[in-house]
Each structure stands twice: as structure tokens, then as C-alpha cells.
Steps between C-alpha positions, in 0.01 A plus 500: 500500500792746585634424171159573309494822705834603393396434150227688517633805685852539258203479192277733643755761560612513202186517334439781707803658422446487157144635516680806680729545288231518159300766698781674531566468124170593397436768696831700415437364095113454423190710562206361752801396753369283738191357318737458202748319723229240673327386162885472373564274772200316509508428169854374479455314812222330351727380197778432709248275699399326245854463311624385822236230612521359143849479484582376869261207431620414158881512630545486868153290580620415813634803621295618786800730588524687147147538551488642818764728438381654143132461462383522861803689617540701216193556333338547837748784576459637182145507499213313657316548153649266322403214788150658398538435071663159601189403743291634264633295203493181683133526573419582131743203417251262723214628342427711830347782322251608790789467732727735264242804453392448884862509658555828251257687626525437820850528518519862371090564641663463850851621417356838441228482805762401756775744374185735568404371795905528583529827448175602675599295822894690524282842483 
């Protein structure tokens, strides 16, 4: 477990470093700055998601460590988006359709309410 952790945590900083580092980029280099930065991010995290889940189980199958560290670690750090597309893509791969619209909505649905209510509640 201390190992998975470690994994996990080395991934997931430097996923966050990197997402860092692109706001930075696009906000001294594009116009929209931070909204420009987080669809940027999301987007690529969602390919990089998907690149990496493919590839890790075509060539490392039994890697639980590689995994860890790149798409949980990783990807998580970078953004929690791309866990999103990925869920989302399995569902629709199952033929969990319902499941796929429902978990959208409600995901952002509540995102939004409880960053409201958030933001109400630290007034």
C-alpha cells in the first residue's frame, strides 16, 4: 500500500505541476487566461487519459505501478476531468447510456450547486 501511495503521490505532483505550469503559459500568451488554461488542460488530460490507459494495457498489462503512477497519479494531478471522459467512456463502452447522461449531469448539476453552496457557507 505504501508503495501504491508513493506512486500515486510522485504522479500526482507532477501532474499538478504541469497543470501550473500551462496556466502560467496561457495566461502570459493567450486571451481568456484562466478559462483558456482549464479547457486546455482538460482537454489534453482527457487525451493523455485515454493514450495512456490504451497504451499501459496493450504494453505493460500488468503494471499496476505504471498505472498508478501516470494515469491515476498523473492524470489525476493533472486534472480530475479526464477520470470524468475515461468514466464516462467506459459506461458508453458497456452500453450504460442512462448511466453516462445521468453521472454528467449530476456531476457538473452538483459541482456548480456545492461550489455555490461553498462559497455561500465561507461568507
Amino acid at each position: 500500500m505504501v508503495r501504491s501511495l508513493f506512486f500515486v503521490a510522485l504522479g500526482g505532483g507532477l501532474g499538478s505541476i504541469l497543470r501550473f505550469l500551462t496556466n502560467v503559459w496561457v495566461s502570459k500568451n493567450m486571451v481568456g487566461k484562466l478559462y483558456s488554461a482549464t479547457f486546455i488542460v482538460n482537454i489534453l488530460g482527457c487525451f493523455l487519459i485515454g493514450f495512456l490507459t490504451g497504451y499501459l494495457q496493450k504494453q505493460f498489462s500488468g503494471n499496476e505501478s505504471l498505472k498508478l503512477l501516470l494515469v491515476t497519479g498523473f492524470c489525476g494531478g493533472f486534472t480530475t476531468f479526464s477520470t470524468f471522459g475515461l468514466e464516462n467512456y467506459n459506461f458508453i463502452q458497456s452500453g450504460n447510456y442512462m448511466t453516462s447522461i445521468f453521472y454528467t449531469f449530476l456531476s457538473i448539476g452538483l459541482g456548480i450547486i456545492f461550489v455555490s453552496l461553498g462559497l455561500l457557507l465561507a461568507k
